[in-house]
C-alpha positions in Angstrom: -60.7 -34.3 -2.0 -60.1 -34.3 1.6 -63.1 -36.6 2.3 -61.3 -39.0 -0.4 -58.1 -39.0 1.7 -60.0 -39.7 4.4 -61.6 -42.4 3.5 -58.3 -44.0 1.9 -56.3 -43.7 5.1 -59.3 -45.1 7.0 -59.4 -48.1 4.2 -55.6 -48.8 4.4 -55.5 -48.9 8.2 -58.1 -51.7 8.0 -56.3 -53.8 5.7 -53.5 -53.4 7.5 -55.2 -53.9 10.6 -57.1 -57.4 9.3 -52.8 -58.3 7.9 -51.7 -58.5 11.7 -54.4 -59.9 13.2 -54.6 -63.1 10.5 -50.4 -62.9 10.8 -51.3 -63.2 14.9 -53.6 -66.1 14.5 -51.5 -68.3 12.0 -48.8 -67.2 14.5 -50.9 -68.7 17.5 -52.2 -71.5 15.5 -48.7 -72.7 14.6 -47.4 -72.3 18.1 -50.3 -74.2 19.7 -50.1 -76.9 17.2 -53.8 -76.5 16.4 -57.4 -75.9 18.1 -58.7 -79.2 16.8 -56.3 -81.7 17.5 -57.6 -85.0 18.1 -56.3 -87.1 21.3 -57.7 -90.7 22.5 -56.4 -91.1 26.2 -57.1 -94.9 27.7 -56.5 -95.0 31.7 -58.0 -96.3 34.7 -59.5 -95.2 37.9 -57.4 -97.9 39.3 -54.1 -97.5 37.7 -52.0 -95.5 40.3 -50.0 -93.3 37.6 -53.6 -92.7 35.5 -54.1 -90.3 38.7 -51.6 -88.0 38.2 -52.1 -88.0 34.5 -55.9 -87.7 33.9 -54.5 -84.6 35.9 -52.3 -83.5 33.3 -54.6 -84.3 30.8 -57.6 -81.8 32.2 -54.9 -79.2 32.4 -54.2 -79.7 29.0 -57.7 -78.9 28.1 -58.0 -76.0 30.0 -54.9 -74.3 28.0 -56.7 -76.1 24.7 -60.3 -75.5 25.2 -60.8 -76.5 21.7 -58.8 -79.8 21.8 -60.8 -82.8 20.9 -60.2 -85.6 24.3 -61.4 -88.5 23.8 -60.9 -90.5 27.8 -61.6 -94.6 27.6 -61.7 -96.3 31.4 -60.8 -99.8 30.5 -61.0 -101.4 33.7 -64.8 -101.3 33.9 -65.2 -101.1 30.4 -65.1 -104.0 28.2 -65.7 -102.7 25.3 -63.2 -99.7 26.4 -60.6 -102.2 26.7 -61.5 -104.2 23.1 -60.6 -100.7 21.6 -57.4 -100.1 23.6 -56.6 -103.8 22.4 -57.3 -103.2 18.8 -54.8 -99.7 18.7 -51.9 -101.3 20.4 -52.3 -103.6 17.5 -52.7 -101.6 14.5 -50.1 -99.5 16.5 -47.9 -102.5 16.1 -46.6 -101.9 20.2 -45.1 -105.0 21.8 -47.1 -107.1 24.4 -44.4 -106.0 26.7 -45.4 -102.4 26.3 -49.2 -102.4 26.1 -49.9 -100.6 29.2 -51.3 -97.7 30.4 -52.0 -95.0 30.9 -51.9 -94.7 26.9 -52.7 -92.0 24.6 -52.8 -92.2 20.7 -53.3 -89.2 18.3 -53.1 -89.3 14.2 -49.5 -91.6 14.1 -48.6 -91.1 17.3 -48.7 -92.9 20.7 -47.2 -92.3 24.1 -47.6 -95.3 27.0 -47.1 -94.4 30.4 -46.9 -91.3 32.9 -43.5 -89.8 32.0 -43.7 -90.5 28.3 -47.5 -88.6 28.2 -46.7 -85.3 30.6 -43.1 -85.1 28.9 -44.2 -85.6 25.3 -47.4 -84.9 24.5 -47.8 -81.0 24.4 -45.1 -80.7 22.3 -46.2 -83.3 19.7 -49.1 -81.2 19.7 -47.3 -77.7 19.2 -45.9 -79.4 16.0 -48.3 -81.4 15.2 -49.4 -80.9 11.5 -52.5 -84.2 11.3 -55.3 -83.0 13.3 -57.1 -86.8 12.4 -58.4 -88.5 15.3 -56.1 -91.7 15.9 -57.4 -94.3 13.2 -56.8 -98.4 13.5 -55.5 -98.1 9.6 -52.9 -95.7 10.9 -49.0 -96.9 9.2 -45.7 -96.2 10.3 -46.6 -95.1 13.6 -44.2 -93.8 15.7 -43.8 -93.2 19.6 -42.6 -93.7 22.8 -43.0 -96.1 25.8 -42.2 -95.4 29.3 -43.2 -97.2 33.1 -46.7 -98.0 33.2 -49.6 -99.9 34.4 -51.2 -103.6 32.7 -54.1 -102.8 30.6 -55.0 -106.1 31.1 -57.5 -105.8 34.2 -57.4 -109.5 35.1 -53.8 -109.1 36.0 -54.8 -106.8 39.0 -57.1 -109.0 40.4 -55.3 -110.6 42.3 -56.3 -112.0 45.4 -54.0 -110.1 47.5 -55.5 -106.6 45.6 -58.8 -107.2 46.1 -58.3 -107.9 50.1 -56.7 -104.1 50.4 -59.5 -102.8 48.6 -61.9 -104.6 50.4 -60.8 -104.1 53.8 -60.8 -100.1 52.7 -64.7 -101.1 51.7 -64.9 -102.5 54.9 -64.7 -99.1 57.2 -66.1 -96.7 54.8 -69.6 -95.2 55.8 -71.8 -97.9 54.5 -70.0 -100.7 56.5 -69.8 -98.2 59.8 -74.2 -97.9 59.6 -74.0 -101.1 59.3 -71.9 -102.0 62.4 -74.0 -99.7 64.1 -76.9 -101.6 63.2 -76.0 -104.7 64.3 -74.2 -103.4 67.8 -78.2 -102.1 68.0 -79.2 -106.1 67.7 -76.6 -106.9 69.8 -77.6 -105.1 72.8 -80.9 -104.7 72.2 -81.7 -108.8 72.4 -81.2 -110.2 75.8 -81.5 -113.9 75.3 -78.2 -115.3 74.2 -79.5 -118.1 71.4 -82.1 -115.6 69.8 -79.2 -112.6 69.5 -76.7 -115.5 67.4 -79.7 -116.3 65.3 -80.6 -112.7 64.9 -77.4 -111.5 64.1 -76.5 -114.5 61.8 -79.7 -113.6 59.9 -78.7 -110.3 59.7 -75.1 -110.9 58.1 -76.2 -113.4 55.5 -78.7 -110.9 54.8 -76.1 -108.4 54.1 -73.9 -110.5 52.4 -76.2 -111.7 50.1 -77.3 -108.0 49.1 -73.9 -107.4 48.3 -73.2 -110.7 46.5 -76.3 -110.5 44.0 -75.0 -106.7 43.6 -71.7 -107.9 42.3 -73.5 -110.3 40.3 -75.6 -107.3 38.1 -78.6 -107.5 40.5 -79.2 -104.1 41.5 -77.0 -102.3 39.6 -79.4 -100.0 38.0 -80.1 -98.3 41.3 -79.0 -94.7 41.8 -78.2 -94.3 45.5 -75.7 -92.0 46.4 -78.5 -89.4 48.1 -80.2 -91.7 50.0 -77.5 -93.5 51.1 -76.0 -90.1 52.5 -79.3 -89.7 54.4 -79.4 -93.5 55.8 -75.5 -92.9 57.2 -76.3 -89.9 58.4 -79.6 -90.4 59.9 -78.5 -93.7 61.6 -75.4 -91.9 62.8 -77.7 -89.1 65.1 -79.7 -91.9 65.8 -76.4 -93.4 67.8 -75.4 -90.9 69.0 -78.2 -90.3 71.0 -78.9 -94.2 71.8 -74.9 -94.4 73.1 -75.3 -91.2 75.2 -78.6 -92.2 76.8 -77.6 -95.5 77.4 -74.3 -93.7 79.1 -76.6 -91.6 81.2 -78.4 -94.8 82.0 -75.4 -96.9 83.4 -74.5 -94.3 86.1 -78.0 -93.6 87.1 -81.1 -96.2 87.0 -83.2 -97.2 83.9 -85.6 -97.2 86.0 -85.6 -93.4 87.0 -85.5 -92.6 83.5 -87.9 -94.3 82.2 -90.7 -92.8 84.7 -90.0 -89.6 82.8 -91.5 -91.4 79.8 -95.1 -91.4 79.5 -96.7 -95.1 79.7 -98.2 -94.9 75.4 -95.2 -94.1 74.6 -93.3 -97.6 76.4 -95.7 -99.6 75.5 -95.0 -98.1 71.4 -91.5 -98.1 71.9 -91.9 -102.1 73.4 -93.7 -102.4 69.6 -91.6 -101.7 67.8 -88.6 -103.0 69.8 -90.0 -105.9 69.3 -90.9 -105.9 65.3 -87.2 -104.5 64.6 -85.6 -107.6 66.4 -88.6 -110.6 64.5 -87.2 -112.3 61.7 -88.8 -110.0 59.1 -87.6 -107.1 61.0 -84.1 -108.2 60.9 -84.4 -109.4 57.3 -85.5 -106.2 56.1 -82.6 -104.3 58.5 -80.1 -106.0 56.9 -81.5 -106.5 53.2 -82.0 -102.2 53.0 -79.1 -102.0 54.8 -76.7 -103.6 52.4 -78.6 -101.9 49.3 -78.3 -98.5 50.9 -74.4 -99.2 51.7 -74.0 -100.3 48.3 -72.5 -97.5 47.1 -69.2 -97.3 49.4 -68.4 -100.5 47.4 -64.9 -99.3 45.9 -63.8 -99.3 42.3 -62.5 -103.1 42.4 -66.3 -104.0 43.3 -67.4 -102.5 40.6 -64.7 -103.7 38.0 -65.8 -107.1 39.1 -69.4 -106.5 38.4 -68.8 -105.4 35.2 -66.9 -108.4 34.1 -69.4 -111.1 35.6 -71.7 -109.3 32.6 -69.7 -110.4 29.9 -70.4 -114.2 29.7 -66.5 -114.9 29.3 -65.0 -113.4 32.7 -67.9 -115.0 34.4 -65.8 -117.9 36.0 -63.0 -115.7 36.9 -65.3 -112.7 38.1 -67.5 -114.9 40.5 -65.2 -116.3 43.2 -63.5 -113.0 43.5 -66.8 -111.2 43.4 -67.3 -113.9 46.8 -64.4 -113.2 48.3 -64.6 -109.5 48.3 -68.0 -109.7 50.1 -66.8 -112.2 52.5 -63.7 -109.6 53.5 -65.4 -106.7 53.7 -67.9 -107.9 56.4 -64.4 -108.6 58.2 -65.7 -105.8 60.9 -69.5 -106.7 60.9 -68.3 -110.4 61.8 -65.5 -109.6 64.0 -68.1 -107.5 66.4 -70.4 -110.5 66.8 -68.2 -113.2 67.7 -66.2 -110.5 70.0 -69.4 -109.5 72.1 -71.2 -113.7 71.9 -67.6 -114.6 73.2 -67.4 -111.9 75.9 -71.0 -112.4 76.8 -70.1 -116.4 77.1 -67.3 -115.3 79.3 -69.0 -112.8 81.7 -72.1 -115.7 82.8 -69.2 -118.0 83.1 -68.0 -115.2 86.0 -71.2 -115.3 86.6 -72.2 -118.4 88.3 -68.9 -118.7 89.5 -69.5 -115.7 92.0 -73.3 -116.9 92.3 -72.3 -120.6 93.5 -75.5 -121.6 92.8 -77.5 -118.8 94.2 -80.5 -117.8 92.3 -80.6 -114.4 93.1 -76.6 -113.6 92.9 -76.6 -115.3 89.6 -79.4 -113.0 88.2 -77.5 -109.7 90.1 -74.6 -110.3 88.5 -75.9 -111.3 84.8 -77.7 -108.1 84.9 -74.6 -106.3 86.1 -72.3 -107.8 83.4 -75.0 -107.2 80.8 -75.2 -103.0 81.8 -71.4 -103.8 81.3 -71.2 -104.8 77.6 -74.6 -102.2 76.9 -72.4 -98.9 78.2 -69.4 -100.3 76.5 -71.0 -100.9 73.1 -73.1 -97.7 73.9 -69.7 -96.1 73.7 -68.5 -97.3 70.4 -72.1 -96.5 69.0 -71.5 -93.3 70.4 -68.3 -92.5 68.6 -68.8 -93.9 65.6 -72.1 -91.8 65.2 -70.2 -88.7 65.6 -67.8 -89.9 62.9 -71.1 -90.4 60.7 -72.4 -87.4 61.1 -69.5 -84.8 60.7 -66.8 -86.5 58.5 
């Protein structure tokens, strides 16, 4: 009889035990608005406010494990941006108003930063249609605040794409590639051969990047290698800048009888195949590929809409444009050091008044000059390589 009792308090106390715990998760359930709620959330990695919201959106999925995100980039996605196009209108939201960032859930839409980190958790607390977002959707209702063109064409403007170029144009890929060519630069002696060189060089570049922007190359997975090639030409730099310091207050000469004769004469070798026009070609053609991906968002968004055959004519001049303005620096360093160099044989012959061997003193002078002085940009700028 006791065993009976037993077994009937033991009996009771899970029922009631299996009560709370179901009262507890309906409880939860109703509170949270749901596990399964569905949310499509359109933005940009270009649109400012998207910023601060896709961060309000992944802290919303931490608290929601469950909730079902859907994230559309419609700046470098066409078809992204055909979607967002076709919910603002079975959403019936005014032209005025289609921005973003935008999210839609079952009836429901919220445009813009305030509207979507105000508004949104508590549409989902209450929210009672855990439907993902459908273009049949009727009497949707919502709210629109502040927010960014959808639109992408609208932010390529010419004016946009010369700030984000100009940030292209000092990032790591460009700074390997000024070190590059300050390596041309001093390394070619002869005026007329170091223009032709260096010309050959910056078409070369500009061309990588150009056929890059035009879908060429855009299957290419870089991001390692290119991290070794700014790195490795960074210590390479850095050591060229501080020997060629060392050299300027002491003698080339003395330093170079340190170096065993095999190793001039392979060093002269390859001196000499890294400044032929093949060697310069190839410089500057795996150059640009391997600084292709510092190329910033814009560069990208232009890429992608040269690939659909209707933005092509719109796409292609700014596509130019942007190449053209980020080799701003790589353009700027040549005609600086051929004007200076211009300048200093000018001094030249006027101290030399027509003496041989002063005019050959003082060009080699002026030409240690401009070596220990772009030795010392090399220098720095190879630092910055290797530890930022």
């Amino acid at each position: 009889m006791v065993t009976f009792r037993i077994i009937g308090i033991a009996v009771l106390f899970i029922l009631l035990f299996s009560t709370f715990s179901l009262a507890a998760n309906t409880l939860d359930t109703s509170v949270t608005g749901g596990q399964t709620d569905c949310v499509y959330y359109y933005f940009s990695k270009d649109c400012v406010s998207c910023t601060a919201t896709s961060t309000f959106m992944n802290k919303l999925i931490i608290k929601n494990p469950d909730l079902n995100l859907q994230q559309f980039e419609v700046y470098q996605n066409a078809q992204n941006a055909a979607l967002l196009k076709s919910y603002f209108d079975s959403y019936n939201i005014p032209e005025s108003s289609r921005n973003i960032p935008a999210v839609f859930t079952g009836g429901t839409y919220f445009i813009g930063e305030k509207a979507i980190k105000g508004l949104l958790e508590a549409r989902l607390e209450e929210n009672e249609d855990e439907s993902c977002p459908s273009l049949a959707a009727q009497n949707a209702v919502g709210f629109v605040g502040i927010g960014e063109t959808s639109n992408v064409l609208d932010t390529l403007t010419f004016f946009n794409v010369l700030g984000d170029a100009l940030k292209d144009s000092v990032k790591q890929g460009h700074l390997a590639l000024l070190l590059l060519l300050m390596v041309l630069l001093i390394t070619i002696k002869d005026q007329e051969m170091m223009i032709k060189r260096a010309v050959l060089f910056l078409v070369t570049v500009y061309f990588t990047h150009l056929l890059f922007g035009m879908g060429l190359f855009s299957g290419i997975k870089l991001f390692n290698a290119s991290t070794i090639f700014y790195k490795t030409i960074g210590v390479f730099a850095a050591i060229y800048g501080t020997i060629s310091i060392k050299a300027f207050f002491t003698s080339y000469r003395v330093m170079l009888k340190e170096i065993p004769q095999e190793i001039k004469v392979n060093l002269k070798i390859f001196r000499n195949a890294i400044i032929s026009i093949t060697g310069v070609f190839i410089l500057g053609f795996m150059g640009g590929i391997l600084s292709l991906p510092d190329l910033g968002n814009k560069f990208v968004t232009l890429q992608n809409l040269f690939t659909e055959s209707s933005f092509k004519v719109s796409a292609f001049p700014m596509i130019i444009y942007y190449s053209l303005i980020s080799m701003i620096p790589l353009i700027a360093l040549f005609a600086l050091v051929h004007f200076i160099k211009e300048e200093l044989e000018n001094i030249a012959e006027d101290k030399a008044n027509d003496n041989p061997h002063k005019l050959q003193v003082w060009t080699k002078y002026h030409a240690r000059i401009v070596s220990v002085s772009i030795s010392s940009v090399m220098l720095v700028i190879g630092l910055i390589l290797i530890f930022v």
